[in-house]
N, C-alpha and C positions, 0 to 999 in steps of 0.2 A: 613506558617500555613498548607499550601496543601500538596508539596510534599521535601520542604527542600532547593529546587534548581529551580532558577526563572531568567526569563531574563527582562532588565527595560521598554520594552515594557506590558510582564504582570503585573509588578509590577503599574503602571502607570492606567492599566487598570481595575484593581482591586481593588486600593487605590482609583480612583478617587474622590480627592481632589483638585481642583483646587488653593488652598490656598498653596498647598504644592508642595514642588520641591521634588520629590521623588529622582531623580539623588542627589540632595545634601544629602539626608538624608540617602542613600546607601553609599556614601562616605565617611559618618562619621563615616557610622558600619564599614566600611572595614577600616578606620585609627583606629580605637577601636578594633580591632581585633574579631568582633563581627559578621560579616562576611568575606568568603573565596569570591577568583575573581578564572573565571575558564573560560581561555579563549580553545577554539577550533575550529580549521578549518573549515570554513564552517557551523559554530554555532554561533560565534562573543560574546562575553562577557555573561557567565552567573555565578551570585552570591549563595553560598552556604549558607546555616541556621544552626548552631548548633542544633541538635536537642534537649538539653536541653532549648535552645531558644526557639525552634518550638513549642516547649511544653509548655514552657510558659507563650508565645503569645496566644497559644489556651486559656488555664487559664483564660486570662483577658478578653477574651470576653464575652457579657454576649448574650444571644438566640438570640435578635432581630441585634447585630452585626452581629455576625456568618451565621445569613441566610441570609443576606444584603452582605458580602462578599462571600459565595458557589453560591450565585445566581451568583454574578458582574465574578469571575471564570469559572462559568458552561460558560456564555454566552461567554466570550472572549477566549473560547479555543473551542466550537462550531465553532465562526468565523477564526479562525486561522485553523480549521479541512477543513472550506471552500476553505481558499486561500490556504492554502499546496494542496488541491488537482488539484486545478487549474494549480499550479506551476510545477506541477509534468508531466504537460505533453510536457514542452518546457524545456529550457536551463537551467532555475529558480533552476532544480532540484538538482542540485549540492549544490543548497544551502538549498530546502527547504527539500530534504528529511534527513539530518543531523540534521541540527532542529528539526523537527518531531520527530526524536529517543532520541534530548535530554530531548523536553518536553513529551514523551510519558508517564512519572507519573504522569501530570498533565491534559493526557488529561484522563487519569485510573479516576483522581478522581473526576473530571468533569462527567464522563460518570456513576460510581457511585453515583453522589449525583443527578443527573439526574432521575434515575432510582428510587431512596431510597425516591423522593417528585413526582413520577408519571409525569416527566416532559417528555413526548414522544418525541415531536418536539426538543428536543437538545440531547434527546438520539438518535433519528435516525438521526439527521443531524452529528454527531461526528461519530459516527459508521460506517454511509457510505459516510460518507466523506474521511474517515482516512483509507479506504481499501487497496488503492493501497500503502499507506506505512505500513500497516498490510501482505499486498500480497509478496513485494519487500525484507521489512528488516525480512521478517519471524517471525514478531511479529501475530503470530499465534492466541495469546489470546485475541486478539481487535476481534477474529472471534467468540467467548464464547459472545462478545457485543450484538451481531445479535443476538443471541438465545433469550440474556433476553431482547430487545428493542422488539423483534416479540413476546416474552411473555404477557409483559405490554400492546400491542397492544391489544391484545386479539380476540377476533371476529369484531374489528372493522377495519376502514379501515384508510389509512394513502397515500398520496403521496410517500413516499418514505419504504412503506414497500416493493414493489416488490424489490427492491435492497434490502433489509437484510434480505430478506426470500433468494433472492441471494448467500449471502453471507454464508449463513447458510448451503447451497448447499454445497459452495466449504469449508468450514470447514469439513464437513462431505468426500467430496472428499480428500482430506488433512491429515485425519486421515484414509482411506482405504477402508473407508463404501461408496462402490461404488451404491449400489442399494439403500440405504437411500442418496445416493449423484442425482442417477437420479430422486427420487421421488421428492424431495425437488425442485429439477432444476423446475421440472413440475410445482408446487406448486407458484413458483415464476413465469414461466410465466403467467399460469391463472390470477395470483394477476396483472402481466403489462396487459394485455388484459383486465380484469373489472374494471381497475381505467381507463385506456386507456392511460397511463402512456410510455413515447417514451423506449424502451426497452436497458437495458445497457449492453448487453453482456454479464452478467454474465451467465446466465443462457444456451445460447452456448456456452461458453467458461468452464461450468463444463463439458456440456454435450461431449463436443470436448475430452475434458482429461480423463473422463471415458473410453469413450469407443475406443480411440484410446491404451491408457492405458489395457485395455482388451483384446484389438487384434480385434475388432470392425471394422475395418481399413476405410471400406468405409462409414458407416453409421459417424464415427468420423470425417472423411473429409467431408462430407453433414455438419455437426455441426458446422463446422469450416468454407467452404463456406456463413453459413446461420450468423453468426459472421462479416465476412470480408462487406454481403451485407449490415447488420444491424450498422456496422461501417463505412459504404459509407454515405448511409442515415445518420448520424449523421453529417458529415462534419468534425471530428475528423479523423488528419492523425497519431495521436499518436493512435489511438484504431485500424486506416487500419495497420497502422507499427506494431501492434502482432497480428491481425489476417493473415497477410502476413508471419510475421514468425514462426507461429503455424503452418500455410498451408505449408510451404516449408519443416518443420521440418517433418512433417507427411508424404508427398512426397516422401521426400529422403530418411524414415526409410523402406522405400519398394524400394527402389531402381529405383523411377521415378525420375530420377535426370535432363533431361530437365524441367519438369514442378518444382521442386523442384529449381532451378535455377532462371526459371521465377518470381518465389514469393520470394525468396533471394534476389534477385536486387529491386523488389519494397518494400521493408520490409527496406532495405539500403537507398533505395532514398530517403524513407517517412523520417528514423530516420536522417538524414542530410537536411531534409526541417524542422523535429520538433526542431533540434538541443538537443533535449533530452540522456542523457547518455543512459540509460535505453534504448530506442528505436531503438540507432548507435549499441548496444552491442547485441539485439535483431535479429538484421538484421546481424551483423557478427558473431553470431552461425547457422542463417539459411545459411548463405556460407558455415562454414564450413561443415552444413551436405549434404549441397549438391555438395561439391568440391568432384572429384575423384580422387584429390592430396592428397597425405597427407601432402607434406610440406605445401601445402596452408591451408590445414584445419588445422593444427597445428596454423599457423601463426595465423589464422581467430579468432580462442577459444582463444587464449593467449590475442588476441586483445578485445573480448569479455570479457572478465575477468577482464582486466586493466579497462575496460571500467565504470562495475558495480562496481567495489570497488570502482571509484573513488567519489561516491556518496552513497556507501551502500549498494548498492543492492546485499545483500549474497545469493538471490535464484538465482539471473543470475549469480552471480559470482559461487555460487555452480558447475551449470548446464552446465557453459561452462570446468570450471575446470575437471571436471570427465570427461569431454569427450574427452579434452587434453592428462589426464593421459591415458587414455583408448588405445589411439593410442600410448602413448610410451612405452605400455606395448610389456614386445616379444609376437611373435606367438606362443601362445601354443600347433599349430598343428607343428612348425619348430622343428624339433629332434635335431639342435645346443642348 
């Protein structure tokens, strides 16, 4: 009914039925040819809907169903927005950020039907919950979520809007709009400081990107220290493990490559204490920018790269790739 393609934990959760065995009665569609099986790695079984079905299905509902199942949806991909983001910061990720990308039309239509009954609290728990697989698989458009969840908000006030006026930030940084990027950052921290809300980083960590991004160099590095301290205070060593390899990266693009170094090795330790892909690939792009090898920085990014894909993450996997190719390009100043 939602988005065509489900796995038997939503279905279950949705249907709740306790009379009913939803695994049998999937069964029966997929022996009737009435659903598809679609299994993938690191996503584990999920069931297809003809959409002549889906359409159907919608048909026979009549109002007071239909809102009894967008509710029983909204809520159960809210809480799955919760535990992916949990997961995402240890070993888990290999598996939940694949997931994530399979159900991301269900959490579209969640966060839609959210927004379309003024339901705030599941629109800002799915939106900034689901950042860091918005950030990672460059699902960019869950950043559009923030705008209209801070919209609906209105003048009032929310626990969780510093994080999506956050968010709003780095979408704006993301499309280019660097001064509507630093306004917003601002915007977001005043909103943590008057709810008095513990601060998540976003807000230095657009501020870091701008203006290193700029050529800003030291004020971006303050951004980015003020990051790393804000990630100590949390007790989070997935948030020290990129603020360590933001810091190293920043170091090394000015050519401080002792200190660039220093923050490489703990950006590696942290992502081999989180066991986090993301984190290990994080920390082996900040080697490679602070190696003054090349074979080792080659080796570093390739390693960074295997690392991110093996979970999805196309902006790490991006961001080590180019910098791989970058170094096996010739010298353009070499006259061979």
């Amino acid at each position: 009914v939602f988005s065509g393609q489900f796995d038997l934990e939503a279905a279950e959760a949705v249907c709740e039925a306790p009379e009913l065995d939803v695994l049998d009665v999937l069964t029966r569609l997929v022996e009737r040819s009435m659903l598809s099986v679609r299994r993938a790695g690191g996503v584990g079984t999920r069931y297809q809907l003809l959409e002549t079905l889906r359409e159907y299905g919608r048909s026979r509902l009549d109002d007071d169903e239909a809102v009894d199942l967008f509710v029983r949806h909204a809520k159960h991909y809210a809480d799955f927005a919760v535990t992916t983001d949990a997961g995402l910061r240890g070993p888990d990720e290999v598996r939940c950020l694949p997931r994530a990308e399979a159900a991301f039309s269900d959490l579209r239509a969640a966060q839609r039907y959210a927004l379309q009954v003024d339901d705030l609290d599941t629109a800002l728990t799915i939106v900034c919950s689901i950042r860091e697989v918005a950030l990672r698989a460059m699902r960019y458009e869950a950043l559009t979520w923030a705008d209209q969840a801070v919209a609906l908000c209105g003048s009032g006030h929310h626990p969780l809007l510093a994080v999506a006026k956050g968010l709003q930030a780095f979408g704006a940084w993301v499309r280019g709009e660097y001064d509507v990027a630093l306004d917003l950052a601002t915007a977001a921290g005043s909103e943590e400081r008057r709810a008095g809300t513990d601060p998540s980083g976003l807000v230095e960590r657009v501020q870091a990107n701008v203006l290193l991004g700029t050529g800003d160099i030291d004020a971006g590095i303050d951004a980015t220290r003020r990051q790393l301290e804000l990630a100590q205070e949390s007790g989070d060593p997935s948030r020290m493990a990129h603020a360590c390899y933001m810091l190293s990266v920043a170091h090394g693009s000015i050519g401080d490559f002792d200190t660039a170094v220093e923050f490489a090795t703990k950006a590696r330790d942290l992502g081999i204490e989180t066991g986090c892909p993301t984190d290990l690939a994080s920390g082996m792009v900040a080697i490679g920018f602070a190696s003054q090898d090349r074979d080792a920085a080659l080796a570093a990014f390739a390693e960074s790269d295997r690392l991110a894909r093996s979970v999805g993450n196309r902006w790490m996997s991006t961001f080590a790739r180019t910098e791989l190719h970058a170094l096996l390009l010739p010298d353009a100043t070499d006259p061979t």
